[in-house]
N, C-alpha and C positions, 0 to 999 in steps of 0.2 A: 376169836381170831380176827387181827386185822390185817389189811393189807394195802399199801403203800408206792404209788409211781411218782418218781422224778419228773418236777416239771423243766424240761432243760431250755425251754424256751425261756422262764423266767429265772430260771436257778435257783427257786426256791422250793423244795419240795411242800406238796399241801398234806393238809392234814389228813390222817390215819379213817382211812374207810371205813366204818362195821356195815356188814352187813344187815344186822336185825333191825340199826336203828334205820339204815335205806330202806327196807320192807315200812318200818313205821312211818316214813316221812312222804312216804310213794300212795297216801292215804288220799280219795279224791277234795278233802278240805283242804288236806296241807299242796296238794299240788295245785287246789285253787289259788291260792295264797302264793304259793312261788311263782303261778304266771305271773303276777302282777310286783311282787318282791322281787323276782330272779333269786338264782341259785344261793345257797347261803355262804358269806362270806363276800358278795359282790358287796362293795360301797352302794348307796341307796340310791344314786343318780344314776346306779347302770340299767335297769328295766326299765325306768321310764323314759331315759335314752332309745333303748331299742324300739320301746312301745311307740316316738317320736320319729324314727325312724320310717317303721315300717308303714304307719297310716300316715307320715307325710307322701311315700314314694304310693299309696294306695290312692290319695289323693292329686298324683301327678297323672298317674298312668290312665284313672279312670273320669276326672274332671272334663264334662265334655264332650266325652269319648262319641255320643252319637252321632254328633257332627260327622264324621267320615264316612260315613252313609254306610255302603256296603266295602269301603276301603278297596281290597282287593276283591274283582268281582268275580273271579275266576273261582279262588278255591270259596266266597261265600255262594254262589253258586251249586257248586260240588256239595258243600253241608246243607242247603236246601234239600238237594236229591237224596242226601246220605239220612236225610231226618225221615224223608218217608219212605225209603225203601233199604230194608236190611242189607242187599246185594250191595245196591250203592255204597253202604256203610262199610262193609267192609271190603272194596277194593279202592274204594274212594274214588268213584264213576264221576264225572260231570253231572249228571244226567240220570234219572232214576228209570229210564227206562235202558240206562247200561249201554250205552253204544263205547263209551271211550273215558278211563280215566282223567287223573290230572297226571301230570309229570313227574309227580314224587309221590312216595310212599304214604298211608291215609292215617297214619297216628294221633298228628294232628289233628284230622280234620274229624276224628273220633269225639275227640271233645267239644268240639264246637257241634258236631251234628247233637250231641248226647244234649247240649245246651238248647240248640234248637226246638227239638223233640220236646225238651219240659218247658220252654218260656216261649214258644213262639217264633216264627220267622222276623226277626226286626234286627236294626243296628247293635241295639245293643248285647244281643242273643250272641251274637258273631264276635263282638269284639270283647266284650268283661270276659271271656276264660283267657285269653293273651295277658289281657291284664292281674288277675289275679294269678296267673304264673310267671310274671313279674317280681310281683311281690313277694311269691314265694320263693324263687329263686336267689331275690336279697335275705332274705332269710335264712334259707339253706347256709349260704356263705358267710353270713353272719356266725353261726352257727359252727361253720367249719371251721372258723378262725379262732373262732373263742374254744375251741378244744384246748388247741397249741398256747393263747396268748393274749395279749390282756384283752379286756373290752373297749381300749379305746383304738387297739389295730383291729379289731373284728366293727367296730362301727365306722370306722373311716374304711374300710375295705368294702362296706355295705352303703355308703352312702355316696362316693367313686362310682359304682357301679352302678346306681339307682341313677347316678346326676350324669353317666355316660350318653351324650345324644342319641346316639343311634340306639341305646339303648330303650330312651324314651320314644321312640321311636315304633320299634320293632316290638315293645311289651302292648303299644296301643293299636296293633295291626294285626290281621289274620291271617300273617305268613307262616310255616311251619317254625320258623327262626326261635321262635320265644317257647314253645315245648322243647328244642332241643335244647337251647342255654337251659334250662331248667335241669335234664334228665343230665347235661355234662357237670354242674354242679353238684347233682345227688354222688355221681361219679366222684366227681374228688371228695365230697361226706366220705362214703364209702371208703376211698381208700386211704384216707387220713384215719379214720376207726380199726382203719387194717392193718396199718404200721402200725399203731398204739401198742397191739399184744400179738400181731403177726396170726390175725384169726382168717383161717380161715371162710368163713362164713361172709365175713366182710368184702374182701377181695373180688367173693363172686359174685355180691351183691355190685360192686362196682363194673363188673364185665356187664349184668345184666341192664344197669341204668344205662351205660356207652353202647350196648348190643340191640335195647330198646330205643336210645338215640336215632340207632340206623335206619328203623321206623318213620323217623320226622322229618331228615334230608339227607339217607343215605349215606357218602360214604366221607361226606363231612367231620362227621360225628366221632370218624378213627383219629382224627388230628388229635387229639388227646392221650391219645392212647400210649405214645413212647412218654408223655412225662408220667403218667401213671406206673407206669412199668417200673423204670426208671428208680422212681421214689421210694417202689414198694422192694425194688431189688438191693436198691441201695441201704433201708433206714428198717427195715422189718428187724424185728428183735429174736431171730433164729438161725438154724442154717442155711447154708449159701443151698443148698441140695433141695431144702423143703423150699424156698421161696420160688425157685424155678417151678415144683409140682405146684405150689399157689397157684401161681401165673398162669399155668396151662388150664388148669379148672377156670381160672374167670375168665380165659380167650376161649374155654369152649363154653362158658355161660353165657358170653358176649354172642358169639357165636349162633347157638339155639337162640339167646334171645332176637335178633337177626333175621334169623334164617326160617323161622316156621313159619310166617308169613310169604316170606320170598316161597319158599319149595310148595305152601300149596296154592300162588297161582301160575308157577312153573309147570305144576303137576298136572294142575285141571285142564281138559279140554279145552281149545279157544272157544269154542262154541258154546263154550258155557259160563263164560265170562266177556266181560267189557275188555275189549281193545287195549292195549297196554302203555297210554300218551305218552311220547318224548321217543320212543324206540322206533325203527325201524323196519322190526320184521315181528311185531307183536309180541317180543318176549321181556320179561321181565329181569332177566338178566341182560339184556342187551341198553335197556336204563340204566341199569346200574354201574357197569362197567363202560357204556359209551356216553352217551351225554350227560348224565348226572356224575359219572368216575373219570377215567383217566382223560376224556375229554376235556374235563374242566383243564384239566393238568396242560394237557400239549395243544388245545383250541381244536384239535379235530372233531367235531360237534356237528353230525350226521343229523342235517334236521333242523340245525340253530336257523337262527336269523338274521347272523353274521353280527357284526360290528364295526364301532370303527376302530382303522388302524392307526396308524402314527408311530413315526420315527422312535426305535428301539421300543418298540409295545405291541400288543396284540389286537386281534381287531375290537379287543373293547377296553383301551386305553393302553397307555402307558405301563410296561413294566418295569419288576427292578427292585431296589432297596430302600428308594424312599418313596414306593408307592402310597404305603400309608401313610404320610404325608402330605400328599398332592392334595391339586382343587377338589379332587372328587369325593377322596376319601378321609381328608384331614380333620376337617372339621367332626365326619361323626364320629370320629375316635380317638385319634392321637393327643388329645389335648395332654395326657399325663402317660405318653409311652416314654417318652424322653428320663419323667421320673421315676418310671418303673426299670427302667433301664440300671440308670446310674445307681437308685439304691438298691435293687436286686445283686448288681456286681457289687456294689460296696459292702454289703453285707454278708455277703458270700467269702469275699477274702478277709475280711476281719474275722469270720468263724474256720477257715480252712482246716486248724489245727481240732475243730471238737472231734468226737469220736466218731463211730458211722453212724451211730443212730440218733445225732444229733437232731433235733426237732425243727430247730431255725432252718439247718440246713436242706433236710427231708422238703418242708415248706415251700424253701425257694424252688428249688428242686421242681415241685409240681408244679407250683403256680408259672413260674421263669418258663420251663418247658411248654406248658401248654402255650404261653403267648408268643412266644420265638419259633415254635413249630407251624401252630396256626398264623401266626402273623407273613413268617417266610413263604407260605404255603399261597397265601392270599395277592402276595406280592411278585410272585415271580411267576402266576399260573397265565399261561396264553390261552385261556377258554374264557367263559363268561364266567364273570364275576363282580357282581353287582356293590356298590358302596356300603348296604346295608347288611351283606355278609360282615362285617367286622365285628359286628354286634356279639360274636362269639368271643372275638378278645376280653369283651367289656369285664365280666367276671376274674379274670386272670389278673388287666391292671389294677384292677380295685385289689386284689387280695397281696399282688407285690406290694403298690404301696403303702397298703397297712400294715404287711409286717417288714417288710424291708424299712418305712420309714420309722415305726415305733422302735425296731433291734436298732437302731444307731441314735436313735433319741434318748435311750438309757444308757449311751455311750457318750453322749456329746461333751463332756467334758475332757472325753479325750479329742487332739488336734486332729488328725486323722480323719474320724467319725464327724467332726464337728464341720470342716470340710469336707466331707459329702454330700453331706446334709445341706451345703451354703449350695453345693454345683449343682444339686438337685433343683433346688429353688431357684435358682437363679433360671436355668435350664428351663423350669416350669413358666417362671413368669416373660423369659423371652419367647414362647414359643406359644403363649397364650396372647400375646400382643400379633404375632404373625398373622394366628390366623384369625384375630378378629380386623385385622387391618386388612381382611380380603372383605372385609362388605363395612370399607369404614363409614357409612352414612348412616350404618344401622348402629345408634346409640354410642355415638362417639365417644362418652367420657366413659364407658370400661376399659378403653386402652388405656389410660392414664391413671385410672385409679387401679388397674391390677399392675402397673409399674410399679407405683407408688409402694403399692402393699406388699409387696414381692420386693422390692430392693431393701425397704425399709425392713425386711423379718433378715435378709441376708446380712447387714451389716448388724444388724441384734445379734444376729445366733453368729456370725466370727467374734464379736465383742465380749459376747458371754463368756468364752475361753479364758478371757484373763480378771472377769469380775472373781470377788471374792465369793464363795460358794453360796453363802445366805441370800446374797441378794440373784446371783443369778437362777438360784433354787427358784424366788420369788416372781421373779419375770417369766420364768419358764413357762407358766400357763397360757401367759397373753403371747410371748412369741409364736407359743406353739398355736393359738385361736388365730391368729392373724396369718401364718405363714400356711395352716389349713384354706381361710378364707381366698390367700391371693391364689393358691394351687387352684380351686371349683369354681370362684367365680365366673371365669368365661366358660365351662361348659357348663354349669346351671344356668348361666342368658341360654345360653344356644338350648337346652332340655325346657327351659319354660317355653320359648318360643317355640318349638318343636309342639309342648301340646296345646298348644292354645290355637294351632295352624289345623286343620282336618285335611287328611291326607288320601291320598285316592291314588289306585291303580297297578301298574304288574310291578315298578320299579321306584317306590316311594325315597324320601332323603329326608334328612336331618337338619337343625338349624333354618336360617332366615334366609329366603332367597339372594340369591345371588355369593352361595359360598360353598358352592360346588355341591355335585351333586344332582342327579335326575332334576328335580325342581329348582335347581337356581342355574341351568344354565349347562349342563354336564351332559354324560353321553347317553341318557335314558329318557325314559318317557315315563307321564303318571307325575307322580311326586306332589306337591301341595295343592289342594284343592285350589286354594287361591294363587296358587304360581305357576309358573312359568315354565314350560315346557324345556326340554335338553332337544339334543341330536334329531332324537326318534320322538320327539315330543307329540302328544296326541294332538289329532286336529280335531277333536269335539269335543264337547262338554262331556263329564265324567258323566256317570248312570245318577240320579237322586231319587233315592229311599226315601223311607219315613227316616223324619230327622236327620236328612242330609242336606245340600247346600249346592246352591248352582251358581256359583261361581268360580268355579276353575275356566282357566285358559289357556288352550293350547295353541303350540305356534310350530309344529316339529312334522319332522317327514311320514316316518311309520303308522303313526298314529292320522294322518291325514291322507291317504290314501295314497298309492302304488300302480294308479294308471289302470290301464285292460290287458286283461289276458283272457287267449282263445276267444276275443268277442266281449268277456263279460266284463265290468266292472267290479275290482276288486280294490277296495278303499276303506281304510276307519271313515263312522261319520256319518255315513249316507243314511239319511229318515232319522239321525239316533240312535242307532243299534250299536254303536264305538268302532272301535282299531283293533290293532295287533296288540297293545300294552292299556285300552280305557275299554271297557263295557259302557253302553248308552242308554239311553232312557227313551223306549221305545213311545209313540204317540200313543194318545187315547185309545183312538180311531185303530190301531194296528193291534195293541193289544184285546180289544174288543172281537175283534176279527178274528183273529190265534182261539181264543177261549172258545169261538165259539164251535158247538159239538166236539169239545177236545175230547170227552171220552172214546171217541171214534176211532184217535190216532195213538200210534206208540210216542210218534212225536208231532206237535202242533207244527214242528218248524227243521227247517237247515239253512246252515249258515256256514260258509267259509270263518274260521278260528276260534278257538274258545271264548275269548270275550267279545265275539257281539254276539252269540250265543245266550254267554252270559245273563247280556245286560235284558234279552228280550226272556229268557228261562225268569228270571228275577222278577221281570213283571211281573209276567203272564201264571205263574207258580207253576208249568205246566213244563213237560219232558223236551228240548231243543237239540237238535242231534249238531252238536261241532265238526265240521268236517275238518279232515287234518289234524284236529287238536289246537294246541295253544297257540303252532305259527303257522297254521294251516297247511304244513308242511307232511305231517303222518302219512304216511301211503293209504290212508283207511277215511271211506270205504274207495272199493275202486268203481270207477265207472258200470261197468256189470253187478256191481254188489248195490251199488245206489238206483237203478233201473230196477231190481228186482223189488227193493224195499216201496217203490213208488208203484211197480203194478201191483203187489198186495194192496197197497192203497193207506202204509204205516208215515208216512209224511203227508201233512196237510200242505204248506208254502214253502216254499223256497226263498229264502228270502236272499237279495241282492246287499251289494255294499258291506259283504265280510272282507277278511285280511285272508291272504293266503302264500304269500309267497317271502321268502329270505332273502336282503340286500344281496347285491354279488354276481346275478345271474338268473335269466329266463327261468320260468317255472310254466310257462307252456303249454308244457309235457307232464303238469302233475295230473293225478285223482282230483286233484279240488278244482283246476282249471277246464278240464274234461267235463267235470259236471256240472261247472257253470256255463259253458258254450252246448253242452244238451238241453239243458235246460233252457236258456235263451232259444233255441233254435227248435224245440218241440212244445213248448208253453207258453201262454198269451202275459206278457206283459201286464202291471197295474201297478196303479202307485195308491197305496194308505196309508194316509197321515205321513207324507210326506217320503216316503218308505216304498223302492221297488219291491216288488213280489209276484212270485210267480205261481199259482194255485196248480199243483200239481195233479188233482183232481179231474182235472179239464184241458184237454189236449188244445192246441192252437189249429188245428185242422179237423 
């Protein structure tokens, strides 16, 4: 018996399955052999394309990589604590003695403690699992594509997204970003395998990688979710009746996958877990729903650190419709949303008439959806949202324009199609000159030569319309190598530059300074080791690990301290210990000091906000209690709760020159400012290795 699917993508049906001889072929020699062959029936140049592929982008993401020291010192902090202490592990504590979360959910940082734990505390322990989920991610999509379509839309859709900056960006860093893009592509796997035969099994697999998503940054992760739907309701090969019950089994798979994390640290006593960072009254639904959910959406962000505002924007930037666009965000992303755009529409209306379960259409369908959802989503939200959020587009453009550009590429001799394809390109190479003429001293002659290459493939491909068909059959290859070339070139400068730079802190960027963005000038702090501070730009040298690099410079407010409050000073910087957005690199002398009898304390130390925290936990290898959390803002502990912990005698120092307070308004009146004017006012002063501190051991009277 054999059995037979229409390939409607190509319109060519492939040849007739047996099963017996799949059983034969699925043998561990023969599937030796097809990793390296690819699938039967591929031309010979397609495996070692992909193979070309995947260990060039293996070689982008992890080239280097230890330069960034400890990148973000926040959450490699949190997989310190998470490596030797199981509790930590699984709430994803700061701090292994559990005083206080990080601000998102610990999925992420599961893998990088799980990393730690077998290789070591070092740079590179923290950053290769980002990076090798990178790689897999171009993979997956590669993968996905080549279900539906040929192999040279599934490699140009994988190497788009491999060469997206922010994407290099974000694969080479320990943000939770790069497990989510990961778990949102198995997502679309899944549900591309699920419209093929309307399997059940599939669909729910798809709910559970989006519902495991919610794990890595929350409520992010649902941005995908109406093109999935969408796709699977629309192109599924059954009834309208059964596709609706699909849908409910993978929203309640998404669902539990979700939710049995959230319900058992809602469940458990507080007292028996770590502090819940980012919320307000310690609950874990109160994250989810207020600063990391609908706060993103409307700016109301119980806790934030404010932003800046500006004419029609929210206080952290500009909103609108050509947000993605702008200095901040343009460069890590938009390089080919213009061409995602135009071929995704144009391809869409040349297919309008196929049937429902057309494949092209299903396609766009998902991919179009996820990027116009997430995109819009990104650009009209008044809450905080950082430049290196778009890094979730990056999957979506790459997959349009590999199948949207290859569907009108087999059309191009019709006028129509063939005009698309010219506005597409043309579209790509204007807006690749834009934004590399925002840092035009950095390598002048790419504007000229992606003109060049870019106008010169547009008047080819209108001219091919009226060559006789042999010859324009014969040019077709180089049109098409050249008019690939002028679309990547400017975001492969911007992706090599990207990793050849070592990047450090809460709010990293893409590309070469000066082209918006945290590090060239934008509304954040952090951003390239060796650049330039934004807005909130830090005012001290980033923390340096083993294999890290001290030369970053910061020139920015937040990160430079915040004046006094109740008496104390509350500053990034002070002795080294960092800011609100850079963990520091505490003196010799200081960390000598912490170590010594740490077995004595729960914690060596306290510190006003998670990364100067951080930077001194990092050293010293030893438990740092964060007050506040990330912006020293948490209501936790309270002044009563930090007095009791000090007459048990569970804090050694206190140390001075954390961050505690949010642009906008007096903090006075918080828990972090209370306990640094107690402290000041009941403890003797001292300074080590440059560094106030207050030995809470020994009263000043």
């Amino acid at each position: 018996m054999t059995t037979t699917f229409p390939d409607q993508a190509a319109g060519v049906p492939p040849a007739p399955v047996d099963p017996a001889a799949a059983q034969v072929r699925a043998s561990p020699a023969r599937w030796a052999r097809s990793l390296v062959r690819g699938r039967e029936g591929d031309q010979p140049w397609v495996r070692p394309a992909l193979l070309t592929l995947l260990t060039g982008t293996a070689l982008l993401y992890i080239w280097g990589l230890g330069a960034s020291g400890w990148a973000n010192a926040f959450y490699s902090a949190a997989a310190q604590a998470g490596s030797t202490s199981w509790k930590a592990f699984f709430f994803g504590s700061s701090d292994a003695s559990n005083f206080i979360t990080v601000d998102k959910p610990p999925a992420s940082l599961w893998v990088t403690d799980l990393s730690v734990r077998i290789f070591g505390l070092n740079p590179w322990s923290m950053l290769v699992p980002q990076a090798l989920e990178g790689v897999a991610a171009v993979g997956v999509l590669y993968a996905t594509v080549r279900r539906w379509f040929s192999p040279g839309a599934a490699l140009l859709a994988g190497a788009v997204f491999a060469l997206t900056p922010v994407a290099v960006l974000m694969f080479r860093f320990n943000n939770p970003d790069s497990l989510l893009v990961l778990l949102l592509v198995l997502g679309a796997y899944a549900t591309v395998r699920a419209v093929e035969n309307a399997s059940t099994r599939w669909i729910v697999w798809a709910g559970v990688f989006v519902g495991f998503g919610f794990l890595a940054k929350m409520m992010q992760t649902f941005l995908v979710v109406p093109a999935f739907a969408l796709t699977y309701l629309l192109a599924a090969p059954t009834s309208f009746r059964r596709r609706i019950g699909q849908l409910l089994l993978s929203g309640a798979a998404m669902i539990l996958a979700a939710g049995w994390w959230v319900a058992a640290v809602e469940l458990l006593p507080t007292s028996s877990r770590p502090y819940i960072g980012g919320s307000q009254n310690n609950s874990i639904l109160n994250l989810i729903f207020g600063y990391n959910g609908f706060g993103r959406l409307n700016g109301n962000e119980a806790g934030s650190v404010g932003g800046m505002g500006g004419a029609g924007g929210s206080r952290w930037g500009a909103t609108g419709l050509t947000r993605m666009f702008n200095s901040e965000m343009g460069g890590q992303v938009s390089w080919l949303i213009p061409t995602a755009l135009i071929l995704g529409v144009g391809a869409l209306a040349l297919g309008w008439r196929a049937p429902r379960t057309d494949r092209t259409r299903a396609a766009l369908v998902l991919w179009g959806g996820w990027l116009v959802v997430t995109g819009l989503t990104l650009s009209l939200a008044q809450g905080i949202i950082h430049p290196y959020y778009t890094v979730a587009l990056a999957p979506a453009i790459g997959a349009v324009v590999g199948i949207g550009g290859t569907s009108l590429w087999r059309r191009r001799d019709r006028l129509v199609a063939c005009l698309i394809l010219a506005a597409a390109l043309a579209a790509t190479t204007a807006w690749a000159y834009v934004l590399l003429n925002r840092t035009p001293t950095w390598h002048p002659w790419l504007r000229p030569l992606v003109v060049i290459l870019g106008g010169a493939a547009v008047v080819a491909l209108i001219f091919t319309v009226v060559l006789p068909a042999p010859l324009a059959r014969r040019a077709a290859a180089v049109l098409a190598a050249v008019s690939i070339v002028a679309g990547v070139t400017g975001p492969a400068a911007y992706a090599v530059d990207t990793a050849s730079v070592a990047h450090s802190g809460a709010i990293p960027s893409a590309g070469p300074a000066g082209s918006g963005g945290p590090g060239g000038g934008g509304f954040g702090g952090g951003g390239r080791v060796n650049g330039r501070g934004g807005a909130f730009g830090a005012g001290a040298p980033q923390g340096t690990p083993p294999g890290g690099t001290t030369t970053q410079r910061g020139t920015g407010g937040l990160g430079g301290g915040l004046g006094t409050q109740g008496g104390a000073r509350f500053g990034g910087g002070a002795g080294g210990i960092g800011g609100l957005l850079n963990a520091g690199t505490p003196s010799a002398a200081l960390v000598t000091a912490l170590k010594a009898d740490a077995e004595r304390y729960t914690w060596v130390a306290a510190t006003v906000g998670s990364n100067s925290a951080a930077g001194v936990q990092l050293a010293t290898g030893e438990p740092v209690m964060a007050i506040g959390g990330f912006n020293g803002t948490d209501p936790t502990p309270t002044l009563a709760q930090f007095q009791e912990y000090v007459r048990q005698g569970k804090i050694h120092y206190f140390i001075g020159g954390g961050t505690g307070m949010g642009i906008g308004g007096s903090q006075s009146d918080s828990p972090a400012s209370a306990i640094a004017a107690w402290v000041q006012q009941n403890f003797s002063q001292a300074t080590i290795g440059g560094t106030t501190v207050y030995d809470l051991t020994r009263t000043s009277t």
